[in-house]
Legacy VTK file of the C-alpha trace (Angstrom):
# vtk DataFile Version 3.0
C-alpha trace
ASCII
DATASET POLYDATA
POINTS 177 float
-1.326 6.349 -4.699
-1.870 6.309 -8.452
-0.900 2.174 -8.298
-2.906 -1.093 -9.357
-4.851 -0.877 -6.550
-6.472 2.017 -7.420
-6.991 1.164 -11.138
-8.308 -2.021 -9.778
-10.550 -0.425 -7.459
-11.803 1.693 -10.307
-12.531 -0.753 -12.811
-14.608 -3.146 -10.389
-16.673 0.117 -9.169
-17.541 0.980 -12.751
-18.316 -3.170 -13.434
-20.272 -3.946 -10.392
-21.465 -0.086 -9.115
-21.855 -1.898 -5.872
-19.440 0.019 -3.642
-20.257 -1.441 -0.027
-19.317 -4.639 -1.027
-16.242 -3.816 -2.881
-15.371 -1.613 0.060
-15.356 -4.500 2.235
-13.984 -6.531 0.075
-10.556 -4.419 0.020
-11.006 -4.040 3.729
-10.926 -7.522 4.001
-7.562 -8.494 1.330
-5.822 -5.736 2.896
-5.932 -7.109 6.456
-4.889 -10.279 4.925
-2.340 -9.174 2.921
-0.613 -6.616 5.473
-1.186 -9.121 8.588
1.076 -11.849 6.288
3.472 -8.576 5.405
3.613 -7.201 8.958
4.055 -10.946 10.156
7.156 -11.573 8.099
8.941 -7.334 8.424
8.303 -8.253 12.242
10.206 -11.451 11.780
12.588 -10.225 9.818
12.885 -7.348 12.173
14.447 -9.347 15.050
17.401 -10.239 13.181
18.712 -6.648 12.888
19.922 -3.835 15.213
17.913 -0.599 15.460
19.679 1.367 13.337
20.621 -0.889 11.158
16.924 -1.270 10.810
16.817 2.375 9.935
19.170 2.175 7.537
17.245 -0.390 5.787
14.174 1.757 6.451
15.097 4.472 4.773
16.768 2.673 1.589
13.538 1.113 1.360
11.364 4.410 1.819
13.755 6.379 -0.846
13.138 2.967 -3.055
9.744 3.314 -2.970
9.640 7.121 -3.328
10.955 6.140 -6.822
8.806 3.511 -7.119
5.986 5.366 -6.916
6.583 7.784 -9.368
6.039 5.100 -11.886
2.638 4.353 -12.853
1.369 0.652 -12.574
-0.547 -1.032 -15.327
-3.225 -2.945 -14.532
-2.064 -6.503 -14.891
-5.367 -8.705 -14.308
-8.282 -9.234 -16.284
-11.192 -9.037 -13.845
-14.076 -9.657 -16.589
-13.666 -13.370 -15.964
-14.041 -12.998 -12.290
-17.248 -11.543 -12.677
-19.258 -14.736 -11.478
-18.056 -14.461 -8.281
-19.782 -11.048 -7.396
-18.282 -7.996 -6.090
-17.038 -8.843 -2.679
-15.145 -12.329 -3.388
-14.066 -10.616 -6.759
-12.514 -7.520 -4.511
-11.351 -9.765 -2.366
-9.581 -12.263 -4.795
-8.501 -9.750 -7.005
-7.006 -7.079 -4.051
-5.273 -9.830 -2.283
-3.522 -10.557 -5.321
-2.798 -7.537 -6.385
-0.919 -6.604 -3.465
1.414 -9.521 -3.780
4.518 -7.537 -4.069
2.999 -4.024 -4.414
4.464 -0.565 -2.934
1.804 -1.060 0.093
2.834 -4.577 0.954
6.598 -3.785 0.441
5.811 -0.943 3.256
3.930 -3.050 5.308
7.255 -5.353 5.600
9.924 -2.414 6.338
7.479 -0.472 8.613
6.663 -3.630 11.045
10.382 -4.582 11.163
11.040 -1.182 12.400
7.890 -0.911 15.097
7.259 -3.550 17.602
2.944 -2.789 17.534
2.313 -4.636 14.474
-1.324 -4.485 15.156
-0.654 -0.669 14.485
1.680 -1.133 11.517
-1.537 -3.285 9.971
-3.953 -0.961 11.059
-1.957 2.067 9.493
-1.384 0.306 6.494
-4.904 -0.563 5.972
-6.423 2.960 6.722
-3.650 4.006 4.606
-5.228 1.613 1.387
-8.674 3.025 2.544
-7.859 6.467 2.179
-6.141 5.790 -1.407
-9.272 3.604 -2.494
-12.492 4.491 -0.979
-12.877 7.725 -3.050
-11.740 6.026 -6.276
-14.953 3.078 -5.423
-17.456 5.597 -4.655
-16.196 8.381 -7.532
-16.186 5.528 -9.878
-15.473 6.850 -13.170
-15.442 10.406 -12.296
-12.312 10.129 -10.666
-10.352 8.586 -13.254
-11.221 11.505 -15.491
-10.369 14.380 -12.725
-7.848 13.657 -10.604
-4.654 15.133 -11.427
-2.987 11.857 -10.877
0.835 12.423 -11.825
0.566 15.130 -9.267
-0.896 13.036 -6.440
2.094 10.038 -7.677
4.494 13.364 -6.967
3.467 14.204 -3.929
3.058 10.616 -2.694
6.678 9.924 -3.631
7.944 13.294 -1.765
6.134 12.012 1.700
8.310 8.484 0.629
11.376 10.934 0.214
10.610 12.502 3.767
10.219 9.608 5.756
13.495 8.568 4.141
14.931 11.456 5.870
13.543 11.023 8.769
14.869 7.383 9.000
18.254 8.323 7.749
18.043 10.846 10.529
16.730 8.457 13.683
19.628 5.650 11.805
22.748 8.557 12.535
20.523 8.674 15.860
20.706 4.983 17.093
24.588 5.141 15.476
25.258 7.989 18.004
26.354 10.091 14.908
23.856 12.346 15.876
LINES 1 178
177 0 1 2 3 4 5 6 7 8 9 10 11 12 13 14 15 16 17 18 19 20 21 22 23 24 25 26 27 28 29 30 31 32 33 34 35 36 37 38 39 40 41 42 43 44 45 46 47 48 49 50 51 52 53 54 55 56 57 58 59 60 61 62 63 64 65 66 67 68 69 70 71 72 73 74 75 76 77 78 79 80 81 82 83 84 85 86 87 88 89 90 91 92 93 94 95 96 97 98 99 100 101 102 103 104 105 106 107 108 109 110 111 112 113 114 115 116 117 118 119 120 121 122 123 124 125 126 127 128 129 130 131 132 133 134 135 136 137 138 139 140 141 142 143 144 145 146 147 148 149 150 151 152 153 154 155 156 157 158 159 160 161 162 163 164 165 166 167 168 169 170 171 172 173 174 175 176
């Protein structure tokens, strides 16, 4: 919440005001993207313990609980990508976006620590829906209203809690709980 994405998503709603296809458009880079993410935290997943795992999940989750609280910038210039219409131009410029984002980085840790990584993708991608669907069809009304260092708060204190709740099920799996 509050990240690129978001900016991105706003900035191609107010340049295209098409918001089905941009809506499928980050449908479509987000399955990408998390599938590749989920593909390699799975992976990477079967080299670790379980609570070892947890460990690592909630370093990660208290990591990104930090991370969030800083603001993103948007980095691309999507004017030039304007040929290309507003679903290839979503879907281009989301895929990309997420290369190394907060989403993707939580795509990784959360399928290395579940074994359904159809879920973990599903999850992931409701979870960029829910962040970016109102921002598309709010357009620029959103940008102007949302109290968005609040929502980047609260988004890293949910971080924060799952942190806990790893650190918790990793003194679990240790039997130091």
């Amino acid at each position: 919440i509050g990240d690129k994405t978001q900016l991105l998503a706003l900035i191609l709603a107010a340049r295209f005001r098409k918001p089905w296809p941009i809506i499928a458009g980050i449908v479509a880079a987000t399955l990408a993207n998390h599938a590749a993410a989920g593909a390699v935290g799975a992976w990477v997943g079967s080299f670790f313990s379980n609570a070892t795992l947890h460990w690592i999940l909630a370093a990660c989750f208290t990591a990104t609980a930090l991370w969030t609280l800083v603001p993103d910038k948007m980095d691309d210039d999507v004017s030039t990508a304007r040929k290309f219409g507003p679903f290839l131009t979503t879907l281009i410029a989301f895929f990309l976006a997420e290369m190394g984002d907060k989403t993707q980085v939580a795509t990784v840790m959360l399928a290395a620590q579940y074994p359904d990584l159809w879920l973990v993708i599903l999850g992931t991608t409701v979870g960029m829906l829910i962040a970016n669907v109102p921002v598309v069809l709010a357009g620029n009304f959103a940008a102007d209203k949302l109290p968005l260092t609040l929502i980047r708060r609260l988004a890293a204190s949910a971080f924060l809690i799952l942190a806990i709740v790893a650190v918790y099920k990793a003194m679990q799996s240790s039997g130091w709980v």
